[in-house]
N, C-alpha and C positions, 0 to 999 in steps of 0.2 A: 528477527529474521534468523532464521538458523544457522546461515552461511554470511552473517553480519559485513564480520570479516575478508570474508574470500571474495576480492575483488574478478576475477577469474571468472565462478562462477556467476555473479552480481553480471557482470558484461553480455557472458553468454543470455543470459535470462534477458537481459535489456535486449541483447540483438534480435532473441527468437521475439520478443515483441513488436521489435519494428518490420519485422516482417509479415507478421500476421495484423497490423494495424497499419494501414498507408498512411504517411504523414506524421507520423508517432513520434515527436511528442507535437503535438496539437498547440502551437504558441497561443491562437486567440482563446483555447481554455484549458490553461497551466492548469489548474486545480486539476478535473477531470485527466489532466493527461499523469497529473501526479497521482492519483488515483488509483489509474490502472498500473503502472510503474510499481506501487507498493503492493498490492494485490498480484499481479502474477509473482513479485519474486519472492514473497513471501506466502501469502496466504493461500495459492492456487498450488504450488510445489505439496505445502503439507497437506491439503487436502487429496490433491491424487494420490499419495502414497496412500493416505488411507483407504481410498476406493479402493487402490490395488490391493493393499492386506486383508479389506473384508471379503476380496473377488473370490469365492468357492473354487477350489479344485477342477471341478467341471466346468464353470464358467466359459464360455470361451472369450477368447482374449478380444475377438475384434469388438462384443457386449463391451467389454471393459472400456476399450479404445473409446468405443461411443460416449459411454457415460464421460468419459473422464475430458473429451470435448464439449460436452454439453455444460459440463462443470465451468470448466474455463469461460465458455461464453458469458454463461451466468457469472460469474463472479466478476467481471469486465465489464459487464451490464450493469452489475450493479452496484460495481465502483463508480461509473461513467455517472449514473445516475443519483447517488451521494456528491459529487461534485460539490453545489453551492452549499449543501450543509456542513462539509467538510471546512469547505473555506469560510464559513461564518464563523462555525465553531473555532480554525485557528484564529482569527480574528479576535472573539473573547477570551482564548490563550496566549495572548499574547497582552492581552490588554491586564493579566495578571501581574505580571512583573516579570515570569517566571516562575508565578507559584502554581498550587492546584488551582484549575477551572474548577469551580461547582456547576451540578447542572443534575435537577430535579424533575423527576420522571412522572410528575403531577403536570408539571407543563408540557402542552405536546411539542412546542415548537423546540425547547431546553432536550426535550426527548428524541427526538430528531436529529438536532446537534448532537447530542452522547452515542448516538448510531449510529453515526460516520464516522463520528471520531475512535470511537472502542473498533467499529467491524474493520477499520483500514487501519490506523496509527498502533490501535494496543493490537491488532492481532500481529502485525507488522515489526514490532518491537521498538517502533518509532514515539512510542509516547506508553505509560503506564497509566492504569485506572485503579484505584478503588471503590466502595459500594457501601455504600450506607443504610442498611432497609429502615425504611420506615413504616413500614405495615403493610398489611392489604396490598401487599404486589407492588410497594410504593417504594423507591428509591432515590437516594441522591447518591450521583457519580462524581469521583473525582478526578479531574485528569490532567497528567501533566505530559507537556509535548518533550521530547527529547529535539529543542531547534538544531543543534549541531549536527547530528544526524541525518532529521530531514533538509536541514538545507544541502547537504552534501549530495543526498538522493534526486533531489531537483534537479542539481546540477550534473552527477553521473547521468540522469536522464536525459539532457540537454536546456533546462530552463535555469532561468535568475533563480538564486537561494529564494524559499518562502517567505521569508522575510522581509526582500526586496520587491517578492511579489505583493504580498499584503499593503505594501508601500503605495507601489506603481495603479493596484487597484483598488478604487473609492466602494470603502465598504456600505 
């Protein structure tokens, strides 16, 4: 996340979410509501700047406004809806030790897992990936969670650390 650090702006971002999401953070689905939490403060910031950089000169601004609401939606959507594969895949990161997950993109279900995890945690800066090809558009990922991290962001959020979640819910 860019602003990793700057708790400041981390709050503001959490605030403007609870306001635009009634009931934010969603206790009966932590996942999903961690989800969305990593996804706007992270991934939804740098995507709008880019929409505003490529906006043409002419553009008008309220075209801009549009897109850049549409974006947010989408990306919210499609946190919300990584949700269970999110938490599976922490689930088999954690059952690492702490080391790399492997997860092979021959399996769809492994495939699945590696795209919640890389589109929310690595774009988020909450977990690193690397990528292994193995041919023909075939890949193994590796990935490892930053826990201390997201558990903190659980918790700025308003939920148990993930780890207490993973705990509390029978995988």
């Amino acid at each position: 996340m860019e602003h990793r650090d700057d708790s400041t702006v981390l709050d503001e971002r959490l605030a403007e979410l609870r306001r635009r999401r009634r009931g934010f953070p969603d206790r009966d689905e932590p996942f999903a509501s961690l989800a969305e939490a990593v996804v706007w403060c992270s991934k939804v910031p740098a995507e709008t700047r880019v929409l505003e950089a490529s906006a043409g000169a002419r553009r008008p601004m309220a075209d801009v406004a549009e897109d850049e609401e549409r974006l947010r939606t989408t990306e919210l959507e499609r946190a919300r809806a990584s949700a269970l594969d999110l938490e599976n895949g922490l689930r088999l990161a954690r059952s690492t030790g702490g080391r790399e997950l492997a997860l092979d993109s021959r399996d769809p279900a492994e495939d699945r897992l590696a795209g919640a995890l890389i589109s929310i945690l690595v774009a988020g800066d909450f977990a690193t990936a690397r990528t292994e090809d193995l041919g023909n558009e075939q890949y193994r990922y590796y990935v490892t969670v930053d826990w201390a991290w997201l558990d903190e962001m659980a918790v700025r959020v308003g939920l148990p650390p993930v780890t207490s979640l993973l705990d509390e819910r029978p995988g």
